[in-house]
N, C-alpha and C positions, 0 to 999 in steps of 0.2 A: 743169913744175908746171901746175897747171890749176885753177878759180877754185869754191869751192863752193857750193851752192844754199841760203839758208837753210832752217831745216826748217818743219816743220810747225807753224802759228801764230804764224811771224816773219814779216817781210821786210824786204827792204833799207833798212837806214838811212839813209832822204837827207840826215837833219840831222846824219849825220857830219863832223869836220873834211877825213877823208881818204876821198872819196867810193868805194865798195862794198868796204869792211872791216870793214864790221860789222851786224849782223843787230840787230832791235829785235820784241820783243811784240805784237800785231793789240791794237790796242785793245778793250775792252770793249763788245759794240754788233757787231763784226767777226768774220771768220773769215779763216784764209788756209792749203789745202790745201800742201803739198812745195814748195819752190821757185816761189810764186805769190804776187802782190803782195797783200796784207790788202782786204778789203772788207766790204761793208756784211752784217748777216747778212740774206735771202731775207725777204719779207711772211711774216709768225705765227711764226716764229723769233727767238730771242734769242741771244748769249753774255753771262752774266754775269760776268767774268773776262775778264784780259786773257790775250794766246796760246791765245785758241782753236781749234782745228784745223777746228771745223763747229758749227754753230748748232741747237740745239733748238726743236722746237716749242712754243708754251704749251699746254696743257690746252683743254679746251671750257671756255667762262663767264671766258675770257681772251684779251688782246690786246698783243701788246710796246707797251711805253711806247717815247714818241718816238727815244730813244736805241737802242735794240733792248738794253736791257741786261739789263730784269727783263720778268714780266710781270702785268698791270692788269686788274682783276675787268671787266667787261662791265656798265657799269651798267645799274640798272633800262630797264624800255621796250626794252632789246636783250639779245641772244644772238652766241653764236660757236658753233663748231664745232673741234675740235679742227686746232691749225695756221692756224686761218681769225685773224680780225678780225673787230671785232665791228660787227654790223650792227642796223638798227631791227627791230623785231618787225613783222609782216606786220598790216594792218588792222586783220583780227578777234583777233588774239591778243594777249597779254600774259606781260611777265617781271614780275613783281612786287618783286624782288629783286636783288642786282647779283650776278655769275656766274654769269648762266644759261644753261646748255649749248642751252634750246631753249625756244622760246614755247607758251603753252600757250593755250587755248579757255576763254573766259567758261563758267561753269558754267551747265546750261536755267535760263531766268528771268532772266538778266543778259544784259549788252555792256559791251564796252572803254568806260570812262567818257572820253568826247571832251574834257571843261572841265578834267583837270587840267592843271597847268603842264608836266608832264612826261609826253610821250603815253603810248599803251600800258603804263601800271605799275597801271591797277587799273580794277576790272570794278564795275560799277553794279547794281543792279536795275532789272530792265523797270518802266515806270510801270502805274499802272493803266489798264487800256484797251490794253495792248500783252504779248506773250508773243514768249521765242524760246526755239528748244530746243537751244540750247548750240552752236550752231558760227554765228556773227555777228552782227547787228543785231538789237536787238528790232522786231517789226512790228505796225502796229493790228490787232487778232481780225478775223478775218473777220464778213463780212456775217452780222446774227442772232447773233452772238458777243460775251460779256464778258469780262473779265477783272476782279473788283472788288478787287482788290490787288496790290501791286506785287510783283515778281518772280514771276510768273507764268511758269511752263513752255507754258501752254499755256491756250486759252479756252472757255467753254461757252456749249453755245445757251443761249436764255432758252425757258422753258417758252411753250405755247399761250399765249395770252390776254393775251401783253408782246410786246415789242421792245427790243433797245439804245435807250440814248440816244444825244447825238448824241458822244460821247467812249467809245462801247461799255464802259464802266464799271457801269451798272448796269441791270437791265431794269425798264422801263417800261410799265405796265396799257394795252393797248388803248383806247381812251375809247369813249365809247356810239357806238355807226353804225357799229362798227368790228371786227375779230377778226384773229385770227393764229394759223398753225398752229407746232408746235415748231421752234425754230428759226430762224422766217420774221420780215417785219415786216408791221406793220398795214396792214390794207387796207377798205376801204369795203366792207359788207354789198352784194352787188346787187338789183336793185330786187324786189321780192313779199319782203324778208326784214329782220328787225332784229336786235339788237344791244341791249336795254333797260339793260344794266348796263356799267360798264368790266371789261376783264378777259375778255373773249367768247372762247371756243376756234373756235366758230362762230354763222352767225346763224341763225334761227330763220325759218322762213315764215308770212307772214301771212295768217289761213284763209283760208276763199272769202267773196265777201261785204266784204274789205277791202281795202287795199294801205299799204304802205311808207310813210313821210311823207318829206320831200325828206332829211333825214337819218337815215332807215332807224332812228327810233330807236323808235317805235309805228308799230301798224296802226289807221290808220282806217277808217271805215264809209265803201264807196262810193255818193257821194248818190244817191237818187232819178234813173231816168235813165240809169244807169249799172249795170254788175255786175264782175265778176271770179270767177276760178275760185281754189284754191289754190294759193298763191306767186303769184298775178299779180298786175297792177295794174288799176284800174277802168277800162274800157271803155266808150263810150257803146253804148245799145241796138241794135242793127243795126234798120233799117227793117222796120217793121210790129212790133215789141215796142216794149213797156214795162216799166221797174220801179217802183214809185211808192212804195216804201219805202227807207230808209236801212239798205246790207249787204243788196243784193242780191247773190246766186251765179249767176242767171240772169235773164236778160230773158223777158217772156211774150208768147206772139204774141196779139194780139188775137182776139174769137171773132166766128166770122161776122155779117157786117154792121155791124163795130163796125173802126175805125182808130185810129190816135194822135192823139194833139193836134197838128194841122197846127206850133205851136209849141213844144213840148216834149214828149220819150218820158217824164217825170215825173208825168204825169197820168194818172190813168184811161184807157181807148180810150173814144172817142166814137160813137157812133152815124153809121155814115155817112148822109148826106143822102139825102132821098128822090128816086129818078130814076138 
């Protein structure tokens, strides 16, 4: 005679009175192939029933419960893969839902909202002053760019004659002395040029005869003395001219036998002395 193997989903019953006479059922949670002792069923496998021969896997958007008996949705903020267990959702994505086979990307104008209680289960709008275009983080618009509402895909220049503020939200008028091309941000008129109004695309030169005031915002007359050409600034007379009027363009050389005012190019030319 000779001793037989239990079969397929038993094994030996140790808690017999008369030890190997009798075969017993793999618990539920277990599996046990032909003549092999019952054991646990394999990670993303279950048996629900007891004598199970082999363990199935759960579904994607599932995970066996502690027991290995049934199997358990995947809650929100995570995913599984079919056979897998379930894991968090990666940074930028989100499950919103519990049995999710797979995480998915904030739609443009949004990101994973960080402050809930429960990570990755739900996606925000971009603030104003910020755009993203669907795969992570929202980010501030680039330089010269707005965005004036929230969930924003994306940011625009501010036309000539503005700037962003300092929260790239909304564009702001140049002020007087000042201009901006599309796009760009304000900048100081350079000297021979102004700016009289906010809002300047560009500045303006100031004729011959004046210059720029220290904030480029009017052209003065250059005094007596002095001149300038167009876009420049007032210049004193080069030696041996004069200008003696206010908004000169050029200095005059004096006519023979006549100089400057040993004290100032402001005045008539003087007669030079006899000898």
């Amino acid at each position: 005679c000779a001793c037989t193997t239990c079969g397929a989903g038993t094994e030996v019953d140790p808690t017999s009175a008369v030890p190997q006479t009798t075969c017993r059922l793999c618990d539920a949670g277990s599996y046990a192939p032909a003549g092999a002792f019952c054991q646990a069923c394999p990670e993303g496998t279950i048996s629900t029933s007891t004598g199970a021969d082999e363990c199935v896997p759960c579904e994607c958007g599932y995970q066996p419960n502690t027991g290995n008996t049934q199997c358990e949705p995947c809650l929100a903020g995570t995913y599984s893969t079919a056979g897998g267990v379930c894991q968090t959702c990666p940074e930028s994505l989100v499950a919103t839902s519990d049995g999710a086979c797979e995480c998915v990307a904030c739609g443009a104008g949004s990101e994973v909202d960080t402050t809930t209680l429960t990570p990755q289960t739900l996606c925000k709008p971009c603030d104003p002053g910020s755009f993203s275009v669907g795969e992570g983080r929202c980010q501030k618009c680039p330089s010269g760019q707005v965005a004036t509402f929230s969930g924003a895909s994306e940011c625009v220049p501010c036309g000539c004659g503005a700037e962003p503020d300092v929260d790239s939200i909304n564009c702001v008028l140049c002020g007087q002395g000042t201009f901006s091309v599309d796009g760009g941000s304000c900048q100081a008129c350079r000297d021979g040029t102004i700016a009289t109004t906010d809002g300047a695309c560009e500045c303006i030169e100031c004729g011959a005869g004046t210059e720029s005031n220290p904030a480029h915002t009017q052209c003065s007359l250059c005094p007596p003395g002095t001149a300038s050409l167009l876009g420049g600034f007032c210049q004193d007379c080069p030696t041996g001219t004069v200008s003696t009027a206010d908004g000169a363009e050029t200095c005059t050389v004096c006519p023979s036998g006549h100089e400057p005012n040993a004290l100032t190019r402001a005045t008539p030319c003087v007669r030079c002395a006899a000898g």
